[in-house]
C-alpha positions in Angstrom: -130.5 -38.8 -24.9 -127.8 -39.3 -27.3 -125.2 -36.9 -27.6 -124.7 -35.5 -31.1 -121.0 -36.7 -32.1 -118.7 -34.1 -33.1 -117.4 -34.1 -36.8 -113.6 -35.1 -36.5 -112.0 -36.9 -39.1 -108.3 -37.8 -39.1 -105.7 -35.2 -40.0 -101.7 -35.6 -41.2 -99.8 -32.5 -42.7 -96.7 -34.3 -43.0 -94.1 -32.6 -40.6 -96.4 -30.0 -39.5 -98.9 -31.5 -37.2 -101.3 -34.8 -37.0 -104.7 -35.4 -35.4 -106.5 -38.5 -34.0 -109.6 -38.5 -33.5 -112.2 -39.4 -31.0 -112.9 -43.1 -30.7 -115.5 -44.7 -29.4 -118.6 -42.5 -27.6 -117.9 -39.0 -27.7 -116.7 -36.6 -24.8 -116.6 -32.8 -24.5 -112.6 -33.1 -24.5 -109.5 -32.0 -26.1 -105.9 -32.7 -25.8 -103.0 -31.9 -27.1 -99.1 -32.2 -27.0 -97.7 -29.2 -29.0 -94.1 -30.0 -28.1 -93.6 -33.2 -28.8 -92.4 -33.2 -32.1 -88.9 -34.4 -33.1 -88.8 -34.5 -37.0 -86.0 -31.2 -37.9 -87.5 -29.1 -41.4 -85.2 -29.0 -44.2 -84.7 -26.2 -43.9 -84.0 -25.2 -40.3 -80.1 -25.3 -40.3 -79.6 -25.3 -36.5 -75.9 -24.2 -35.2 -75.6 -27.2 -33.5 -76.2 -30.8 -33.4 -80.2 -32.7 -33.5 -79.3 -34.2 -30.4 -78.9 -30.1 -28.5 -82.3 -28.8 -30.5 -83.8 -32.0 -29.1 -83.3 -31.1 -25.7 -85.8 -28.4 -25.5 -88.6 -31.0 -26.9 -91.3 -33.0 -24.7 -90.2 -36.4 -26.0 -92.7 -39.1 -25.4 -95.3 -37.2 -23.9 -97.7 -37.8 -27.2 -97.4 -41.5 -26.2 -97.8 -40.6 -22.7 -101.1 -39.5 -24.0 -102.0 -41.3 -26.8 -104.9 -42.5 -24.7 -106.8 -39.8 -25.5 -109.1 -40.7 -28.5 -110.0 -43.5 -26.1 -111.8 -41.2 -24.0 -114.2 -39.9 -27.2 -111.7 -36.6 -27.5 -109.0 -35.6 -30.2 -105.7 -35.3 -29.8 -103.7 -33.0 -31.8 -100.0 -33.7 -32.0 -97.1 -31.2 -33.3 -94.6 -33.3 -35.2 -91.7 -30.3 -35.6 -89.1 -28.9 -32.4 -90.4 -26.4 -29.8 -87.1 -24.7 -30.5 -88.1 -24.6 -34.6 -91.0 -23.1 -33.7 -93.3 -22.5 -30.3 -96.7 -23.0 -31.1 -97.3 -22.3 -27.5 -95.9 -18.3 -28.0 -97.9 -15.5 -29.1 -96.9 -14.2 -32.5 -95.7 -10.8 -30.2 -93.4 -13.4 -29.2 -90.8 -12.6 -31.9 -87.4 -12.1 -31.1 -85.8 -9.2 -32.6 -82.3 -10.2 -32.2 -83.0 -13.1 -34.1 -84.5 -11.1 -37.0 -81.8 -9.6 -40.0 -83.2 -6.1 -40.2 -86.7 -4.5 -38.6 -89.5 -6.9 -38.5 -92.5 -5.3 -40.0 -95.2 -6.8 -37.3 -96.0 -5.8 -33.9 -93.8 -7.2 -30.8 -94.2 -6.8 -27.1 -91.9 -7.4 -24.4 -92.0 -11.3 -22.9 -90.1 -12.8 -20.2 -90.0 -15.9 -22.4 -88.2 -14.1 -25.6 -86.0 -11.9 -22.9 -84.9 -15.7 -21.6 -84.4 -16.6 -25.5 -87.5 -18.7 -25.8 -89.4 -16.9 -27.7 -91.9 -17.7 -30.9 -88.2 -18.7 -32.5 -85.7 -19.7 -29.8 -82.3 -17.8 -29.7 -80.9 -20.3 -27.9 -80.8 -24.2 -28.1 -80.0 -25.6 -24.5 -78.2 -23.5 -21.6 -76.2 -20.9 -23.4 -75.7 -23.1 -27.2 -76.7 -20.3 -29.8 -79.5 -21.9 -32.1 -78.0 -20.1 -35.1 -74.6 -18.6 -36.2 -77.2 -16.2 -38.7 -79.9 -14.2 -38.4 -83.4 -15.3 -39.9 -84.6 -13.4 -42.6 -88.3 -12.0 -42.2 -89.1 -13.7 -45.1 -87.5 -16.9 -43.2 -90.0 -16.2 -39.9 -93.1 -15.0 -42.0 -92.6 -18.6 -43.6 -92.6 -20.2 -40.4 -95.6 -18.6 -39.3 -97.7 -19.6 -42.3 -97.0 -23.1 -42.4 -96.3 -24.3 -39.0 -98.2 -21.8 -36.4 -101.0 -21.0 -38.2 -102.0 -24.5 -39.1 -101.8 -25.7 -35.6 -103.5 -23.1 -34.1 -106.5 -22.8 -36.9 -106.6 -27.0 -36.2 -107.0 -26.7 -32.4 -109.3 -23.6 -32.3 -111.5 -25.8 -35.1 -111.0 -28.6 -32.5 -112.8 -26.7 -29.8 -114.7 -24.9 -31.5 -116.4 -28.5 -33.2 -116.4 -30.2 -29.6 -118.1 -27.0 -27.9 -120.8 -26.9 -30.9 -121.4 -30.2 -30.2 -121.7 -30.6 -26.3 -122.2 -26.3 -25.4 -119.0 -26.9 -23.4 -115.4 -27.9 -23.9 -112.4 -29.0 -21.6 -108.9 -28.6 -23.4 -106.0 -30.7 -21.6 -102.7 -29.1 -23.1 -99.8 -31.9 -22.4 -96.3 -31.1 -21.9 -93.4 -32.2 -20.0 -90.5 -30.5 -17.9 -86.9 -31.2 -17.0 -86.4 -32.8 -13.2 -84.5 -29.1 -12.5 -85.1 -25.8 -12.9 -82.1 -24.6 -15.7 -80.4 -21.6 -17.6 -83.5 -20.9 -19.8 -86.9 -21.5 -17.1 -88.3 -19.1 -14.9 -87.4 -21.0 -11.7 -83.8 -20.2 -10.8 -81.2 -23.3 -12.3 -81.1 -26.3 -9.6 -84.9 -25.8 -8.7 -86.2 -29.1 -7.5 -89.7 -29.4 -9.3 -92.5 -31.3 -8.3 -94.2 -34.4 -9.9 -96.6 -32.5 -12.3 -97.4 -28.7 -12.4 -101.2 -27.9 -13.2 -101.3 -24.5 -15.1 -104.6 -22.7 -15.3 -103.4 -19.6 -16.2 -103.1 -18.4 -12.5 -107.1 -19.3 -12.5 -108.2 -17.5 -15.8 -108.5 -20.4 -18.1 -110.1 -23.1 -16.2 -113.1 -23.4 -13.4 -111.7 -24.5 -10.4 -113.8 -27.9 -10.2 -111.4 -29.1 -13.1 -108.5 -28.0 -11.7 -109.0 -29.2 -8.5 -110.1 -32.7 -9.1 -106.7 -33.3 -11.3 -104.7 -32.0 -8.6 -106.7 -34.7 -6.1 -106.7 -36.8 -8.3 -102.3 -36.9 -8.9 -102.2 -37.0 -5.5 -104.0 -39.7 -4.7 -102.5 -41.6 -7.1 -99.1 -40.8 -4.6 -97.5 -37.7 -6.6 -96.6 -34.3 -5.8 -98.7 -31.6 -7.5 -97.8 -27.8 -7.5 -100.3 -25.1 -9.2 -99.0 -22.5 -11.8 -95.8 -22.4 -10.6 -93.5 -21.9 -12.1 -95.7 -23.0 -15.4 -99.1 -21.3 -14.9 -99.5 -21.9 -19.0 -98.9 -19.8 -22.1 -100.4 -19.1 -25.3 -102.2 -22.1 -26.1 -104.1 -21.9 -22.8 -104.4 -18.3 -22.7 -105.9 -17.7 -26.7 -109.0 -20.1 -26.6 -110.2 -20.1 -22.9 -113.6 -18.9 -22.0 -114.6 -20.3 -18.6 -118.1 -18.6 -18.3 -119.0 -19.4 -22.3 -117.6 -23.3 -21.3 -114.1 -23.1 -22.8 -111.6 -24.6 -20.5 -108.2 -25.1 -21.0 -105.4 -27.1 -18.2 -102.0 -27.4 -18.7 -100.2 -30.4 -17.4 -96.2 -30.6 -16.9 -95.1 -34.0 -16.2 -91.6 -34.3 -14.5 -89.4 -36.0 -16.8 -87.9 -38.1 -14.0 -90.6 -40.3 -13.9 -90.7 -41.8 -17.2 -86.8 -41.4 -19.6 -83.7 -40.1 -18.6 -83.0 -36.9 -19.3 -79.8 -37.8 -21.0 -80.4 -40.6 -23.4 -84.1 -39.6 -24.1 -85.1 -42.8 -23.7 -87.7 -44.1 -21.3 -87.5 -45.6 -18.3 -89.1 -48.3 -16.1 -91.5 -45.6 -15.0 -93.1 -45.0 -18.2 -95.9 -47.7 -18.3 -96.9 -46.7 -14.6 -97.0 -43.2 -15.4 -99.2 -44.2 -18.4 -101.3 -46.0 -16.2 -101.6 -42.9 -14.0 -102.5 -40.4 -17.2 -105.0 -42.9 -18.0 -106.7 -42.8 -14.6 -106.5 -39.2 -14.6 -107.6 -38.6 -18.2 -111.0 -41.1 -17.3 -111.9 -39.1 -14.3 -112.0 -35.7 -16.2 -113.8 -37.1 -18.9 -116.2 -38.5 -16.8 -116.2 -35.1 -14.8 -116.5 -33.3 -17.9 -119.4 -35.3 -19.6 -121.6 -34.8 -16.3 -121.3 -31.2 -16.5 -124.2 -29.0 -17.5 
């Protein structure tokens, strides 16, 4: 029987975010790369230079991934900074040292906005202030509307269209990680970090099946493979997981070494191989995905 195909069509909102979608026969996959993007707003006004907000962004990895309409799944792609604004934060996540006066909406207490990586971050790399201001609320609120709120509303329609179609949906949420643990990550600075890092929200976001057969997967393709720590996965995971209702969602961080330096941003010999790799990977959880009940 013929699966019914989803009903995707391509997507740009230019500087905000961009969707591909599925080519060829249909799967019951999504992917995304939410911190990829590298085009500064207008209106942003960063303390310091492109080159510092850059730092924080997970360059490449939307071509490290652009495989995925191959595989019948969409791939939604954030064109603007992490450090702009983290789609993968909770709108808790504000920081209220950032913020010139009270901010009128609720807040809770986050290890990531305590490390100043928050929904806005305070800082750009190590200990660079992003801003020599405060951010008016009118300034955030703005932010919200036309950056978070699209992305999120695109990927929950995302899943929600691929789970209508196939009762089941696995989300593959792509990002990258620095060779080192540093001044703003929840390892201590000079933490050697493994290949990839599989984050299933310490077991909460994904049936283990999925989880496992990356992890085999990675290896057997001759790289190292740690699970949830120190990135067990954050907002984007956490707000549209389901596991017994058949909404998955798996975080991958890729170490940068294998594919740019760190420096230049610009890839290396590595990059095709790794490519290669992805591309193994991301055909044996579609096909794991499409046999699923």
């Amino acid at each position: 029987m013929t699966q019914p195909a989803p009903r995707i069509e391509a997507v740009e909102i230019d500087g905000v975010l961009s969707v591909v979608p599925p080519r060829g026969t249909p799967s019951p996959m999504v992917f995304d790369s939410p911190h990829s993007g590298l085009a500064l707003p207008a209106d942003f006004r960063p303390a310091v230079p492109p080159a510092l907000v850059r730092m924080a962004s997970d360059t490449h990895v939307d071509a490290l991934f652009d495989f995925a309409p191959d595989l019948g799944a969409p791939f939604l792609v954030a064109q603007f900074p992490r450090s702009f604004l983290d789609v993968n934060r909770s709108l808790l996540d504000v920081d209220p040292e950032l913020v010139d006066g009270p901010w009128p909406h609720p807040v809770r207490d986050s290890g990531s906005t305590r490390r100043g990586m928050g929904l806005i971050w305070r800082y750009a790399w190590g200990d660079a202030a992003m801003y020599d201001r405060r951010l008016a609320v009118a300034e955030v609120e703005a932010r919200i509307d036309r950056y978070w709120r699209p992305y999120h509303d695109r990927l929950k329609a995302l899943l929600d269209a691929v789970h209508g179609a196939f009762g089941r949906v696995y989300h593959v949420n792509c990002h990258s990680m620095p060779a080192f643990g540093h001044a703003l990550s929840p390892d201590p600075a000079g933490t050697v970090r493994p290949d990839f890092v599989l984050g299933d929200y310490d077991g909460a976001s994904c049936e283990p099946g999925f989880v496992q057969l990356a992890a085999e997967t990675l290896r057997g393709l001759g790289h190292s493979v740690a699970l949830n720590v120190p990135f067990r996965g954050a907002e984007l995971v956490s707000a549209y997981s389901d596991p017994p209702r058949g909404r998955h969602s798996l975080q991958i961080e890729i170490n940068r070494r294998l594919y740019m330096d760190e420096e230049s941003r610009e890839r290396t010999a590595g990059f095709e191989g790794l490519r290669g790799d992805l591309g193994v990977l991301g055909r044996v959880l579609r096909d794991y995905a499409a046999g699923r009940p």
